[in-house]
C-alpha positions as CSV (number, residue, x, y, z in Angstrom):
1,X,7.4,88.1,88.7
2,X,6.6,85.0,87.4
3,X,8.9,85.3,84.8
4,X,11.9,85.8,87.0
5,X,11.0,83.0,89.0
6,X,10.3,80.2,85.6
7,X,14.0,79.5,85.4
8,X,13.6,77.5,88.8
9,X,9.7,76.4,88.7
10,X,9.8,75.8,84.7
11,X,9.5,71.7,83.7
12,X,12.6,71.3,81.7
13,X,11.5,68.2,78.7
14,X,14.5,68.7,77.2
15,X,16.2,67.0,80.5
16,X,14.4,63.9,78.8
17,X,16.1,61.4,76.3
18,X,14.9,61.7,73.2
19,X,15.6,59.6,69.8
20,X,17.4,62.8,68.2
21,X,21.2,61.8,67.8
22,X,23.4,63.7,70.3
23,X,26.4,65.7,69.1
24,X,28.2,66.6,71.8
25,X,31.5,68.9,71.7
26,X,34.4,66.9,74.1
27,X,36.3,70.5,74.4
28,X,32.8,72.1,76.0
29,X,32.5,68.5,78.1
30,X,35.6,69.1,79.7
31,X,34.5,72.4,81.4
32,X,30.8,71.2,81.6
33,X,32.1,68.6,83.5
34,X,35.0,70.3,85.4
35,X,32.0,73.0,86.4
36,X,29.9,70.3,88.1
37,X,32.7,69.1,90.1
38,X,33.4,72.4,91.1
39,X,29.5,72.3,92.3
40,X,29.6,69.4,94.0
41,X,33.0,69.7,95.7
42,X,31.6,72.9,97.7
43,X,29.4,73.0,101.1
44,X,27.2,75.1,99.2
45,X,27.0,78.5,98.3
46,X,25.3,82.1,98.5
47,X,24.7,84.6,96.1
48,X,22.9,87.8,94.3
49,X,21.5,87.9,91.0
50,X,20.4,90.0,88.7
51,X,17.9,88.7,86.2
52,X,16.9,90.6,82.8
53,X,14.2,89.2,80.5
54,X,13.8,90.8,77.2
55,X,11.1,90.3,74.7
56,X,10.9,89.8,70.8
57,X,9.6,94.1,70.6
58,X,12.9,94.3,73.1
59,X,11.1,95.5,76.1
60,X,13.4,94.5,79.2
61,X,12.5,94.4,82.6
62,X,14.8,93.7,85.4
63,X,14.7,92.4,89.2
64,X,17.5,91.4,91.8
65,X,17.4,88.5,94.0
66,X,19.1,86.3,96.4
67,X,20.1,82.4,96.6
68,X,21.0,80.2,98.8
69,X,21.8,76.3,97.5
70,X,23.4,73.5,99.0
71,X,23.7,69.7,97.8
72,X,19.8,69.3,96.9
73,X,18.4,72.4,99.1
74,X,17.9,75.4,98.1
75,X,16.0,78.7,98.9
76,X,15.5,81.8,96.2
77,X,14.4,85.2,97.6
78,X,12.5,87.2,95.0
79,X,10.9,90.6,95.6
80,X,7.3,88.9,96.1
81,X,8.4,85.6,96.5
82,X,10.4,83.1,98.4
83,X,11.2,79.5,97.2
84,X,12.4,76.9,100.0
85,X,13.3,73.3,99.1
86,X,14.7,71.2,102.0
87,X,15.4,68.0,100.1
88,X,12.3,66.8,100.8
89,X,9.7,69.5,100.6
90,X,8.9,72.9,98.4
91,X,7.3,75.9,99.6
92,X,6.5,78.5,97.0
93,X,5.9,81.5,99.9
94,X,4.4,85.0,98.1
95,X,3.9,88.1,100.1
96,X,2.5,91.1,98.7
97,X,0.2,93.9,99.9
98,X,-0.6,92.6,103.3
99,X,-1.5,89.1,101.6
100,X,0.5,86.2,102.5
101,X,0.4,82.4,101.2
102,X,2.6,79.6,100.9
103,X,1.8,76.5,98.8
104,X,3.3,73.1,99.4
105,X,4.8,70.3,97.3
106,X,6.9,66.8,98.0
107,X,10.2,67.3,95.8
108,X,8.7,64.0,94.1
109,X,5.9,66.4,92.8
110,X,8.7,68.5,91.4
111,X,10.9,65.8,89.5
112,X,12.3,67.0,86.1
113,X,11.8,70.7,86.8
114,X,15.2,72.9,86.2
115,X,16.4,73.9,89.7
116,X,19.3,76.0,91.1
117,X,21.4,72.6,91.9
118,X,20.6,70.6,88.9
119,X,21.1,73.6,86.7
120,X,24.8,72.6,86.8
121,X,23.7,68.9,85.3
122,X,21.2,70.1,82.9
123,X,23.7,69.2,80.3
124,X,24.5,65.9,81.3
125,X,20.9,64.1,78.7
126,X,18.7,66.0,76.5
127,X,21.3,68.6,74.9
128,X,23.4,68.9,72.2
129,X,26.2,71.1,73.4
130,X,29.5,73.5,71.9
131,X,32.1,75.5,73.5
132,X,31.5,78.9,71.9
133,X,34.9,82.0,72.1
134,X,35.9,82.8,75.0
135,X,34.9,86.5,76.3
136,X,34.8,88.7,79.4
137,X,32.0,88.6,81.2
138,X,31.7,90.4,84.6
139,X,35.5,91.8,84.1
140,X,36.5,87.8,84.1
141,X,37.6,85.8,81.2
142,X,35.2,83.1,80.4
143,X,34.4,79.9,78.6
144,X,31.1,80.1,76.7
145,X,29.1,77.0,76.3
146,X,26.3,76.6,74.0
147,X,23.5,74.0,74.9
148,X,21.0,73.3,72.0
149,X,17.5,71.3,73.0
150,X,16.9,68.1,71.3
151,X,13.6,68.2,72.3
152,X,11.7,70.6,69.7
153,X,9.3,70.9,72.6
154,X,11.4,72.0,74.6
155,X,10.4,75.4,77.0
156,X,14.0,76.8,76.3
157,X,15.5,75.3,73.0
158,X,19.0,77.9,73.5
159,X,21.0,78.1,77.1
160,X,24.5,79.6,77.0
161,X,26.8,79.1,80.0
162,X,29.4,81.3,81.1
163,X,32.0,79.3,83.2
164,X,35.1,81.4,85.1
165,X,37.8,80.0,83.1
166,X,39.8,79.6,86.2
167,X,37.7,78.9,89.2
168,X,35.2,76.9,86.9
169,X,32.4,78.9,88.6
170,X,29.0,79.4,86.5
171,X,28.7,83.0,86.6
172,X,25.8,83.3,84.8
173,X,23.6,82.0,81.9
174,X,21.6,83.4,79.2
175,X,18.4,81.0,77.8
176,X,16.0,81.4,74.8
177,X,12.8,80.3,74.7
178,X,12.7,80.3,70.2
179,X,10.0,83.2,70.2
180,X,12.4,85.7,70.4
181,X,12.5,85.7,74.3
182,X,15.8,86.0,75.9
183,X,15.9,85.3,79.9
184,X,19.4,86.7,81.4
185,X,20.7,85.7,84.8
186,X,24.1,86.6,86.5
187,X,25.8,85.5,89.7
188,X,27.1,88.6,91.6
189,X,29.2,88.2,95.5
190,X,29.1,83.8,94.6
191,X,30.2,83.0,98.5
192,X,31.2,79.4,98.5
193,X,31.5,77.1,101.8
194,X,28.2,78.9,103.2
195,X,27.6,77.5,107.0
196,X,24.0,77.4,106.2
197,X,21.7,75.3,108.3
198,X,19.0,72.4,107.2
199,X,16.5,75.0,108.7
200,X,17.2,77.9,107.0
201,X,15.6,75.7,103.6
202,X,12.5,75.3,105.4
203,X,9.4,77.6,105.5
204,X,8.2,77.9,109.1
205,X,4.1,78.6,109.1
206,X,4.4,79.5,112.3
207,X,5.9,82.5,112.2
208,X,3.2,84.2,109.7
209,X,-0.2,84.2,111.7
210,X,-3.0,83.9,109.3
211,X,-1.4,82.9,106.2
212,X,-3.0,81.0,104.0
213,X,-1.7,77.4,103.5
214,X,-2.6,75.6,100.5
215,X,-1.0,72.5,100.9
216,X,-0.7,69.9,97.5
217,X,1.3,66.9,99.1
């Protein structure tokens, strides 16, 4: 579980500047950038997606989940576990076998962590980056964009992007953690425009009697 959760928890250094020399690829900036717009332009979205990590012996495992993100909020529904960010505060919720907890941050607590809204910015400092062939990817032609880590350090030094060559959408995004790791994640039913309430990003203690509330702001 915690593996298909470490793409949004995971402290990204690479986000960082660093004193390696940038070389950045203006074709792959052009969608980059035209992919962000695309982001920001929309009242939020709503998705599923299936997530496949694979390691260096090239054992897989696989989960679904859901997502929910708009402007800074977001909220990912995992098996086992719920992640709720209003803007302003995270709840990490887990529910499993009867046992229920939530723990609680300030979004200040969680600066410089890869998230489901900055994901589409992670380019923008700390990676060199290159548009790759195109390819179909989900029965859609797509532009493939390779970022590289300056940071050696790095939790991820590989991410490839696949961006909808016509709607500009991010359907999905493969990252490599340089120990022969491979984390796989793909969009599926991408509803743009949700009309998704400021509460629906909030966890609500009140409605789970009993849990247990460990609370880290």
């Amino acid at each position: 579980m915690k593996k298909i959760a470490l793409v949004f928890s995971i402290i990204v250094l690479g986000l960082f500047s660093t004193q390696v020399e940038a070389q950045q690829d203006p074709k792959a900036k052009t969608i980059l950038d035209a992919m962000s717009q695309k982001f920001q332009s929309m009242n939020g979205f709503t998705a599923q997606f299936d997530f496949i990590f694979q390691d260096a012996t090239g054992s897989s495992d696989r989960q679904t989940g859901e997502i929910a993100v708009k402007g800074e909020q977001y909220r990912l529904k995992l098996p086992e576990q719920e992640i709720y960010n209003d803007g302003k505060t995270v709840w990490t919720f887990i529910q499993a076998d009867g046992y229920k907890e939530v723990t609680i941050n300030d979004v200040s607590q969680m600066e410089g962590e890869l998230t489901p809204s900055n994901i589409y910015r992670m380019y923008e400092s700390g990676y060199n980056y290159t548009l790759l062939p195109s390819k179909q990817f989900q029965g859609k032609a797509v532009d493939v964009v390779e970022l590289i880590a300056l940071d050696g350090n790095a939790p991820f030094e590989q991410v490839k992007l696949m961006i909808d060559k016509n709607s500009k959408d991010l359907l999905g995004w493969e990252m490599f953690d340089g120990q022969g790791g491979m984390y796989s994640y793909t969009f599926k039913n991408l509803q743009p425009n949700a009309n998704l309430p400021a509460t629906y990003f909030a966890f609500d203690t009140k409605k789970y009697p009993g849990i247990e509330i460990i609370d880290l702001r």
